[in-house]
C-alpha positions as CSV (number, residue, x, y, z in Angstrom):
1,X,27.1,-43.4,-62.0
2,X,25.7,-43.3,-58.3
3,X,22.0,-42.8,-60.0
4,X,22.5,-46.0,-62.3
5,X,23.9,-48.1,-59.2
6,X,20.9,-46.8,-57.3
7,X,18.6,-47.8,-60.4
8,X,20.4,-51.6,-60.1
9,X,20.0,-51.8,-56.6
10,X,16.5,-51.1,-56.9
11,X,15.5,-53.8,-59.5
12,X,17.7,-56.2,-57.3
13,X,15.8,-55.1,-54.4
14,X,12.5,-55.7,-56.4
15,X,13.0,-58.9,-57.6
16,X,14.2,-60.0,-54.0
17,X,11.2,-58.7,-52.5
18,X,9.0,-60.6,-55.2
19,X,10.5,-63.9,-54.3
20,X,10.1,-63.7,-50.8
21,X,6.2,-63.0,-51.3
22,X,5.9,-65.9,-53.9
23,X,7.2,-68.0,-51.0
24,X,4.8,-66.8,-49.1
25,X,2.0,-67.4,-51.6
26,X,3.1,-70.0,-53.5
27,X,-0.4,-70.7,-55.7
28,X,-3.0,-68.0,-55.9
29,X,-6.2,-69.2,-55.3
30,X,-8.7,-68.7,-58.7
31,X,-10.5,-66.1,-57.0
32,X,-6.9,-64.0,-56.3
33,X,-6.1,-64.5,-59.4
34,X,-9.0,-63.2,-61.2
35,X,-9.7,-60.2,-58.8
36,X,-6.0,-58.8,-60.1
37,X,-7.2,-59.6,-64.0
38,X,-10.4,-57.8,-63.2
39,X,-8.4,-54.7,-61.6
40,X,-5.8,-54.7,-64.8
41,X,-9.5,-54.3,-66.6
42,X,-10.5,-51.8,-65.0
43,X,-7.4,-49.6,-64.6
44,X,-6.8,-50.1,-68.5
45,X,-10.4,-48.7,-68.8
46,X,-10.0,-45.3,-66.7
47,X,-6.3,-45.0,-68.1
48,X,-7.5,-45.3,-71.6
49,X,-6.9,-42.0,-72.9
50,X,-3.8,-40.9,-70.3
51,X,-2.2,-43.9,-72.3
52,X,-3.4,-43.1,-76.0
53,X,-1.8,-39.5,-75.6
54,X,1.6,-40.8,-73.7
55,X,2.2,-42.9,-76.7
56,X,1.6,-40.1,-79.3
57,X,4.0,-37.8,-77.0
58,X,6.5,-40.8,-77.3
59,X,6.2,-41.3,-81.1
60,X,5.9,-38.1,-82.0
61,X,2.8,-38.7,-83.6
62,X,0.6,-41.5,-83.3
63,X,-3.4,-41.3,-83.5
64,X,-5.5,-42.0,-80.3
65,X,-7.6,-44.4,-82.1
66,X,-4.3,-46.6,-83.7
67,X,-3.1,-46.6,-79.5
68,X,-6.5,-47.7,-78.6
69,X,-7.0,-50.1,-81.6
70,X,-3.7,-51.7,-81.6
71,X,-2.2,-51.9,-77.9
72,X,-5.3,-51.5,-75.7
73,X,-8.4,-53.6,-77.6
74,X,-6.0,-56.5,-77.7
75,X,-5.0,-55.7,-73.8
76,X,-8.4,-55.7,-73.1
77,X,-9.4,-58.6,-75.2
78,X,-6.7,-61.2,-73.4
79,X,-8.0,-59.9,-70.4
80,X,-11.1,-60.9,-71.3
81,X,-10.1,-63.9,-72.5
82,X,-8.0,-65.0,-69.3
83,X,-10.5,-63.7,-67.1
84,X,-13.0,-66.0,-68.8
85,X,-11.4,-68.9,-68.7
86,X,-8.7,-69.2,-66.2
87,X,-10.7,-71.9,-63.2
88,X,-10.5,-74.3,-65.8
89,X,-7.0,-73.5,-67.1
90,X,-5.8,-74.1,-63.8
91,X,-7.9,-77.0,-62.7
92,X,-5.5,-80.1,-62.9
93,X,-5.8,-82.6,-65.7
94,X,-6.5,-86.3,-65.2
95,X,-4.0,-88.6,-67.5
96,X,-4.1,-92.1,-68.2
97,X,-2.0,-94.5,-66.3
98,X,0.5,-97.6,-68.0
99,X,-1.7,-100.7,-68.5
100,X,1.0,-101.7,-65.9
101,X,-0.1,-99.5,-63.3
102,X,-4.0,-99.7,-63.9
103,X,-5.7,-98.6,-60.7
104,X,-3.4,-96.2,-59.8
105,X,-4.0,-92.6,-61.2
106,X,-2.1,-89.8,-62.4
107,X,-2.5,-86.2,-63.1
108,X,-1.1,-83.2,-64.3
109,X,-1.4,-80.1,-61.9
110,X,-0.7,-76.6,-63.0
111,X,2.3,-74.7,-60.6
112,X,2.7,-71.0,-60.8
113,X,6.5,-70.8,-61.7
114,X,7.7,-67.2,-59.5
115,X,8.8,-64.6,-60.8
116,X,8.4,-64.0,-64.5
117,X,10.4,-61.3,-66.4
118,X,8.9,-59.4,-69.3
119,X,11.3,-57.5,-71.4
120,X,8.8,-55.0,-73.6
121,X,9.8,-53.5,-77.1
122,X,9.1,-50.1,-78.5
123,X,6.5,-50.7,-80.9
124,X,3.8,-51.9,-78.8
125,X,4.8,-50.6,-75.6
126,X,1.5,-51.9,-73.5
127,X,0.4,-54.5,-75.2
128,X,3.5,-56.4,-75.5
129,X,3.8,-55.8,-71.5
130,X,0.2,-56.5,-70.6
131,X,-0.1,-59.6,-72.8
132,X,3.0,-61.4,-70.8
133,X,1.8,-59.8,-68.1
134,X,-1.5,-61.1,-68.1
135,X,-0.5,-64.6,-69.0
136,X,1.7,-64.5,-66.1
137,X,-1.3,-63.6,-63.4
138,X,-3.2,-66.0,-65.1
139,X,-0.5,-68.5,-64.1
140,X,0.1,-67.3,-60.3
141,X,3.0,-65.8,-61.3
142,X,4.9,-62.2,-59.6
143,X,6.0,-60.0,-62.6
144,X,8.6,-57.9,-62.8
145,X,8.5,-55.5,-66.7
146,X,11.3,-54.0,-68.4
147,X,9.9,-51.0,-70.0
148,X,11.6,-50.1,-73.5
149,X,13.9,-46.5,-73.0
150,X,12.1,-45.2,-76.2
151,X,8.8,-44.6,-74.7
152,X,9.9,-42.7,-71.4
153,X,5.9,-41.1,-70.9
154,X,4.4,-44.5,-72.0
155,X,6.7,-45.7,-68.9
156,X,5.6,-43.3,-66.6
157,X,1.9,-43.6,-66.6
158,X,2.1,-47.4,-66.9
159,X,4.1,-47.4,-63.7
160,X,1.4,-45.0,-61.8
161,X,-1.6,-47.6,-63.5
162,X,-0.1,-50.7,-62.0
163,X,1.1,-49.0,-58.8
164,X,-2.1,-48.4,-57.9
165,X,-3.7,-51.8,-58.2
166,X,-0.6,-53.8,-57.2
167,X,2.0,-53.5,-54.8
168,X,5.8,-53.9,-55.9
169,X,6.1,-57.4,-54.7
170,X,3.1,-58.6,-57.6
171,X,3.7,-56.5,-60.5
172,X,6.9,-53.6,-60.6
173,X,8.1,-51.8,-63.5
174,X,11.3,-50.6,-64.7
175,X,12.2,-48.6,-67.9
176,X,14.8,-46.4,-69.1
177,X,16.4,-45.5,-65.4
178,X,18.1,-49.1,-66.2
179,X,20.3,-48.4,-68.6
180,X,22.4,-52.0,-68.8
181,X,19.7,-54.4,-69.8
182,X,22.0,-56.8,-69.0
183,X,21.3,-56.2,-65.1
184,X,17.6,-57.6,-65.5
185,X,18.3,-60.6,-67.6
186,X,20.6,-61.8,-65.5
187,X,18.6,-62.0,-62.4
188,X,17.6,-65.5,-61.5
189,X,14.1,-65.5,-62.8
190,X,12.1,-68.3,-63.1
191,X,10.9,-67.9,-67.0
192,X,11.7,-64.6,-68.9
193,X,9.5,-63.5,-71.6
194,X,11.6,-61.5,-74.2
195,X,10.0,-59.5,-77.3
196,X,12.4,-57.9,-79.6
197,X,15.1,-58.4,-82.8
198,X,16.7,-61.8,-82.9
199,X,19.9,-60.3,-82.1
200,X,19.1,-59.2,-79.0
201,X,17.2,-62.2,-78.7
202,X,20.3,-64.7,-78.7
203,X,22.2,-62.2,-75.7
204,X,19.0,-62.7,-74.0
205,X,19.1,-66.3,-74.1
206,X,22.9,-66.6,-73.6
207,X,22.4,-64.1,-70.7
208,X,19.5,-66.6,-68.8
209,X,21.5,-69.4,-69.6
210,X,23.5,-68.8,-66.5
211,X,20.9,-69.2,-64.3
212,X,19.2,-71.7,-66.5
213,X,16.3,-69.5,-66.5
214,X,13.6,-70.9,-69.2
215,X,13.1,-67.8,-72.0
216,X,9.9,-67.5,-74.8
217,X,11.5,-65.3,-77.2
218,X,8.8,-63.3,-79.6
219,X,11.5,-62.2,-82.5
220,X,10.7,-60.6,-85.9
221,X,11.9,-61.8,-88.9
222,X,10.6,-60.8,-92.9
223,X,7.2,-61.9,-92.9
224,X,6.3,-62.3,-96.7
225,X,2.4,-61.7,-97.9
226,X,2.3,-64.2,-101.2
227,X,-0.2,-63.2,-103.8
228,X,-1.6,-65.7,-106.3
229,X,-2.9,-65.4,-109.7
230,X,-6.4,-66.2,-108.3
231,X,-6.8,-63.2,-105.8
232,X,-7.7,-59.8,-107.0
233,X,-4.8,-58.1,-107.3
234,X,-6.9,-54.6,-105.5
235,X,-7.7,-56.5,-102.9
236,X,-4.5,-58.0,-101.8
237,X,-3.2,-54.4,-102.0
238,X,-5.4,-52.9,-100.1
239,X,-4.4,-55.1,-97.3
240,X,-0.9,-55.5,-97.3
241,X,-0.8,-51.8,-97.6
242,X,-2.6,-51.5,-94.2
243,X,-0.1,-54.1,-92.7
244,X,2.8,-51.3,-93.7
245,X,0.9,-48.1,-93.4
246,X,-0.5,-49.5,-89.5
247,X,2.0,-48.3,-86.8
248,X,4.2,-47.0,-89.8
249,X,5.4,-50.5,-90.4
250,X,6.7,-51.0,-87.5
251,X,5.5,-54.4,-86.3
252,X,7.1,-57.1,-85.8
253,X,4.2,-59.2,-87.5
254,X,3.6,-56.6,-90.8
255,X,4.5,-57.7,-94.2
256,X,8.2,-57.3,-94.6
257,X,7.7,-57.9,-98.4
258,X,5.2,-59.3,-101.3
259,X,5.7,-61.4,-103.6
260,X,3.8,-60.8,-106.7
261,X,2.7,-62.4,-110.2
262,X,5.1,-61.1,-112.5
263,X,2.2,-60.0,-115.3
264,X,0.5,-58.5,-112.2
265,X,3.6,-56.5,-111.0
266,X,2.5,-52.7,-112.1
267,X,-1.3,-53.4,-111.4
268,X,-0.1,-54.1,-107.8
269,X,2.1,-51.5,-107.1
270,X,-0.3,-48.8,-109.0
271,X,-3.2,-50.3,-106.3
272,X,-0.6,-50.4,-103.2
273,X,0.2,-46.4,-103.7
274,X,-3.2,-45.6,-104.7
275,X,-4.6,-47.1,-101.5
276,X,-2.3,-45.5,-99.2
277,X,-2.8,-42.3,-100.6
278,X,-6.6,-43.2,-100.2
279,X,-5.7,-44.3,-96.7
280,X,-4.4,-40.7,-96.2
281,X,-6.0,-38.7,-97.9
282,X,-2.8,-37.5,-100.5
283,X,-1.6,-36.1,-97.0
284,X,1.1,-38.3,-95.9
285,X,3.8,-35.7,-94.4
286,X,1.9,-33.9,-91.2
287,X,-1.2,-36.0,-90.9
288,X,-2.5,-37.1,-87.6
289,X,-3.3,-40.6,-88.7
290,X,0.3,-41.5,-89.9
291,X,2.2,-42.9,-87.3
292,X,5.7,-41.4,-87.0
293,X,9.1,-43.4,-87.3
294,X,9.9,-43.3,-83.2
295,X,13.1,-41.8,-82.9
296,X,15.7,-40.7,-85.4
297,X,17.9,-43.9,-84.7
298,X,15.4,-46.1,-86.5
299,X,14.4,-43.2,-88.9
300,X,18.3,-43.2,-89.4
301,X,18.1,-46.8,-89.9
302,X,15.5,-47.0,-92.9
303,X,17.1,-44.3,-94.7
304,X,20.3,-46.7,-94.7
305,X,18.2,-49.4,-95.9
306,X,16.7,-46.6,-98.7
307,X,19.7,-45.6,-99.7
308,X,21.4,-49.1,-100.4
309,X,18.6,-49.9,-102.3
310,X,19.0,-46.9,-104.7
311,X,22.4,-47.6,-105.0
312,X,22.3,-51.2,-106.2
313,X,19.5,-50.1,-109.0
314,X,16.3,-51.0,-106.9
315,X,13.4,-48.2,-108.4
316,X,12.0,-46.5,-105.3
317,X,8.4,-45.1,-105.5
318,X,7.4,-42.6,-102.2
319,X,4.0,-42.5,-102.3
320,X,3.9,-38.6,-100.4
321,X,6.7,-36.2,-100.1
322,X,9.8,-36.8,-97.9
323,X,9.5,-35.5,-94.3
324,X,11.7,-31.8,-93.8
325,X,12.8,-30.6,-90.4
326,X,11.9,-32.3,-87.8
327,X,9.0,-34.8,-88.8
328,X,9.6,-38.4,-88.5
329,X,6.3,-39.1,-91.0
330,X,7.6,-41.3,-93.5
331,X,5.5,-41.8,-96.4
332,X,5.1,-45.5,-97.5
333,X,8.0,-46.8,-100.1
334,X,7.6,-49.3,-102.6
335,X,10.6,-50.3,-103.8
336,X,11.2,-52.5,-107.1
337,X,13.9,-54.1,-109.2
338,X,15.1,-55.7,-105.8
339,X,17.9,-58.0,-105.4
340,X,19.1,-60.5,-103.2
341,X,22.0,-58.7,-102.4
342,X,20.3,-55.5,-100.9
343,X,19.6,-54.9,-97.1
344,X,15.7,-54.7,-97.6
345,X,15.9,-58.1,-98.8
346,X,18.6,-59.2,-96.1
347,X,17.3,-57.6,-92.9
348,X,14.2,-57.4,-91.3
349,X,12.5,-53.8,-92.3
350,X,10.6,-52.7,-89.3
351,X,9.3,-49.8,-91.0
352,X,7.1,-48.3,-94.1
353,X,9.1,-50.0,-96.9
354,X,7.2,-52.3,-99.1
355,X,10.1,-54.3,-101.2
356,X,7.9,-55.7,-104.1
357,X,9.5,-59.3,-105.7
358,X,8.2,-60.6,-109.2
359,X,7.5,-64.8,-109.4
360,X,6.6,-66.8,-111.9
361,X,5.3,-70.1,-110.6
362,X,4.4,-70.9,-106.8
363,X,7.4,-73.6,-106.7
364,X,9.4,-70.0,-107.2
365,X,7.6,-68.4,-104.7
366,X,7.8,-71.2,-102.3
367,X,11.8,-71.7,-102.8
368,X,12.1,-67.2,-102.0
369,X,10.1,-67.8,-99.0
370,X,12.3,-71.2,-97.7
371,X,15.6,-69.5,-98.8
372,X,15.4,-66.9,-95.3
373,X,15.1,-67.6,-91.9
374,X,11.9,-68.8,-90.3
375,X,9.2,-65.5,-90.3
376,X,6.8,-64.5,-87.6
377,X,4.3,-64.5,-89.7
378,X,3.3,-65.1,-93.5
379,X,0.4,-64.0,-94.9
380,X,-1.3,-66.3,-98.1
381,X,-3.6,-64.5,-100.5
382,X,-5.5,-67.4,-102.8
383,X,-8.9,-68.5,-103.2
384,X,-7.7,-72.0,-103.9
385,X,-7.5,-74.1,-100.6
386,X,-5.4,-76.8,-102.8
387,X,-3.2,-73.7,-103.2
388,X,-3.1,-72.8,-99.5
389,X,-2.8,-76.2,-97.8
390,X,0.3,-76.6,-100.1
391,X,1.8,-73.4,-98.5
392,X,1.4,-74.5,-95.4
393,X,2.7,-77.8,-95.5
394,X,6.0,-76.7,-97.4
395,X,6.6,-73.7,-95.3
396,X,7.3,-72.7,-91.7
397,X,6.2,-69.1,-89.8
398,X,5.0,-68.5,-86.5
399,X,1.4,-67.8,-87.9
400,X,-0.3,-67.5,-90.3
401,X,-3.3,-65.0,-91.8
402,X,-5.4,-66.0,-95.3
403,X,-6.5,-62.9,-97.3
404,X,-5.8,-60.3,-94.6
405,X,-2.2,-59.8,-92.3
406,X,-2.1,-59.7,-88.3
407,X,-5.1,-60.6,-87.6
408,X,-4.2,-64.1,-86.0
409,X,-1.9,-62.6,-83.4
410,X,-5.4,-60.8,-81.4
411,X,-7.9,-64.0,-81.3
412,X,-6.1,-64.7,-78.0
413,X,-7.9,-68.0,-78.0
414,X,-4.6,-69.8,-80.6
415,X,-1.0,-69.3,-79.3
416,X,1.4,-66.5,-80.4
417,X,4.8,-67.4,-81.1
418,X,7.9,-67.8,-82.9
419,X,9.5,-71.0,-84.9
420,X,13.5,-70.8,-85.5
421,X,15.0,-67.9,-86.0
422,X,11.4,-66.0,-85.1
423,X,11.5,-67.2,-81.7
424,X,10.6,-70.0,-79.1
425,X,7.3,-70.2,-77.0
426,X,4.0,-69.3,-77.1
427,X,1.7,-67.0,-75.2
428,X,-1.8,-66.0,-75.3
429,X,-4.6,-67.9,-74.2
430,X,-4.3,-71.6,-72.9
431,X,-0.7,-71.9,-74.2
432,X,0.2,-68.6,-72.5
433,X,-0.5,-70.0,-69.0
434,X,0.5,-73.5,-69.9
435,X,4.0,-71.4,-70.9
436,X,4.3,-69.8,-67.6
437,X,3.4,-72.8,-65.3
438,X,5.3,-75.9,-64.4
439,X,3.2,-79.3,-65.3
440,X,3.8,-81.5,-62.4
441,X,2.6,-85.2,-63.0
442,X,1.7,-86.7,-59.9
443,X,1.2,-90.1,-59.7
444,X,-0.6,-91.3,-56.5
445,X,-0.5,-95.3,-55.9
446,X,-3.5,-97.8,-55.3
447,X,-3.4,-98.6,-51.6
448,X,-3.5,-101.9,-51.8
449,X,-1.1,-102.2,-55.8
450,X,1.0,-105.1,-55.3
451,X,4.0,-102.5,-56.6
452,X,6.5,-104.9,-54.5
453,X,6.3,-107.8,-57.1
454,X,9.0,-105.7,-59.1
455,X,11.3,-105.0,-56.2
456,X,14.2,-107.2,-56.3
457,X,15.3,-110.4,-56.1
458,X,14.6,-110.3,-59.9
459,X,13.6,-112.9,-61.7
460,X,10.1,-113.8,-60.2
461,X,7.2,-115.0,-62.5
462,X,5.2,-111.9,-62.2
463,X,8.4,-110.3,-63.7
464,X,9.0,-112.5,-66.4
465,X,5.2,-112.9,-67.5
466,X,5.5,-108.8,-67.4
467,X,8.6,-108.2,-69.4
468,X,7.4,-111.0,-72.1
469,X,4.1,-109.4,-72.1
470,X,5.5,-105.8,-73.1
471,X,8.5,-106.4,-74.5
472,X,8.0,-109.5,-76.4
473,X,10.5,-112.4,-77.4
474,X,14.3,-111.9,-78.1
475,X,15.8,-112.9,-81.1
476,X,18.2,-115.1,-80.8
477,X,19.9,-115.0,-83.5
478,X,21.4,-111.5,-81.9
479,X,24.4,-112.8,-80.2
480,X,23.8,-110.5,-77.1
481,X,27.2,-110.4,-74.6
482,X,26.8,-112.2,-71.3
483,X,27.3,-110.4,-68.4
484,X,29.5,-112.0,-65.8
């Protein structure tokens, strides 16, 4: 008890401390701002391979090169990216005033916002910090990161990376000493920045709502990959298979399920096992390239959704031999003969289960994919651009990727985000740091406007000539009521 009040004091303590220096330094000059991207650069750099091994220790098992390819290249990327292009993201932009008020101007200046808080998932422990983070430094923002409980080493030697570029009072961390989430949403930031289920999602929201604290909410959802008669069926395997076999699945953008030509149904799922065992050598169980499942809770989990499956008549195909002991190295599952009524058709799967669902024309397709929630992603595999565009105008995800899966979410150029029940908000490039800044319009007038031609009494010429002009003449056969 008396370490978990200490823990809550602390945050409180933190985020106090971060507003009082924002009031001090309200908007970061370009050249502030860009010195802390270029030392994030540099301490991702040195820490490269401290990290990489933290998040195998935290997994269980999870190859250096996935760590490096997945959370620190895209880190490093939207540094880049930011650090490239943030003068002119923050130089103020000229707008066009009302034909009314020609000569005077107006423009739109960018305003850090605070103090921005970043709640981090499990998955991506570092780049789902670091790519809030970054947009918020962009912005001029303080940052203050909730650290997932799952990765407690991750935690660690993040903390000691940023503590030794910034002080508390521009970029603290907190993890799994905070055991009531609760406690951090419900400080009064100024924008929180929340990746995670939907679930959690909606208490986030509800919990910001009392301070009226704006939220971006990065959600999941099941992202389908659709493919058409006209791709090679090989093909389209071979990359949806990476989607699930990546991070064992457990993404919030990988392919939650495919939907598949009927006729083309065995050639795909005879490709989808052959490529994973390709992938892995026939060595799924105890190989260091397979990422493991991250704690029993979510190993638990799948299993659950396994076992449903089975029992409702789905056919399961394991494409390696079930883990024993203690190993969390699940073996992709390509499970058939699904119906609507099973969990790995109702909830999002988060792990290596592939759910494989027949169609027979692309209104079909189209009507499976409308009938859920709003995805993260979806993923289109077609030649025909006919095909495509039709996709896209009759469907709604976050993003999308043609012929491949994820790739969209690291060009950090295009905004990252959520539609419905997959979130709110962007960030990444421009959007991020439009996301995490207030727009302020400020209008300045013309010296010498004649602005007091409007004042009151009303009924001048100028004002009539002005109201005709714009608005045009009455009809009168509306019998409009007089006012007395």
């Amino acid at each position: 008890m008396a370490s978990t009040l200490a823990a809550n004091e602390r945050v409180a303590q933190i985020f106090g401390a971060q507003q009082t220096a924002f009031q001090a330094a309200p908007f970061p000059t370009a050249v502030e701002r860009l010195d802390r991207l270029k030392a994030l650069k540099q301490q991702l750099s040195r820490y490269q391979d401290v990290l990489a091994d933290a998040m195998c220790r935290d997994f269980g098992q999870r190859a250096h090169a996935e760590s490096k390819m997945l959370d620190l290249l895209g880190s490093m990327l939207e540094l880049n990216h930011a650090i490239s292009h943030v003068k002119r993201w923050m130089k103020p932009s000229r707008r066009s005033t009302e034909l009314l008020f020609l000569s005077n101007s107006v423009k739109v200046m960018y305003q850090p916002k605070g103090v921005v808080g970043v709640i981090t998932p499990w998955n991506f422990p570092i780049y789902l910090a670091l790519g809030p983070a970054i947009a918020a430094l962009a912005a001029g923002n303080r940052v203050m990161i909730k650290m997932p409980e799952a990765t407690p080493a991750t935690n660690a030697v993040f903390k000691t990376l940023l503590a030794e570029i910034f002080a508390e009072d521009l970029v603290a961390v907190v993890g799994e000493e905070l055991l009531d989430p609760n406690v951090f949403t419900s400080l009064p930031f100024n924008h929180i920045v929340f990746t995670g289920s939907p679930a959690i999602g909606k208490i986030v929201m509800r919990t910001a709502a009392a301070n009226l604290t704006p939220v971006t909410l990065e959600l999941g959802g099941k992202s389908p990959a659709l493919v058409t008669r006209n791709y090679p069926v090989a093909d389209a395997a071979r990359r949806i298979t990476h989607g699930k076999a990546t991070n064992a699945g457990q993404i919030c953008v990988a392919p939650d399920y495919a939907l598949v030509p009927r006729e083309r149904m065995d050639e795909f799922v005879e490709a989808v096992a052959r490529t994973f065992k390709g992938f892995y050598k026939g060595k799924a169980v105890g190989n260091p390239d397979l990422t493991s499942i991250v704690d029993w809770r979510q190993f638990t989990r799948i299993k659950r959704l396994l076992n449903d499956a089975h029992s409702k008549g789905a056919h399961i195909e394991s494409c390696g031999p079930a883990p024993v002991g203690d190993d969390r190295t699940l073996p992709l599952q390509i499970i058939t003969k699904v119906t609507p009524d099973m969990l790995v058709m109702k909830e999002e799967l988060f792990g290596p289960l592939l759910p494989v669902v027949p169609y027979d024309t692309m209104e079909e397709a189209i009507a499976i994919i409308n009938a859920r929630e709003r995805p993260l992603a979806l993923y289109c595999f077609s030649h025909d651009s006919a095909e495509r565009d039709n996709l896209l105008r009759r469907t709604h995800s976050g993003g999308v990727a043609i012929n491949d899966w994820g790739w969209h979410v690291v060009n950090h150029d295009a905004p990252f985000g959520g539609t419905g029940n997959s979130g709110m908000g962007n960030y990444h490039g421009e959007e991020g740091f439009r996301e995490l800044s207030h727009a302020k319009t400020v209008f300045k007038r013309h010296r010498f406007f004649p602005i007091d031609l409007f004042y009151p009494p009303y009924g001048n010429f100028i004002q009539r000539m002005a109201l005709k002009f714009f608005l045009g003449r009455p009809d009168p056969a509306l019998d409009a009521p007089q006012h007395k």
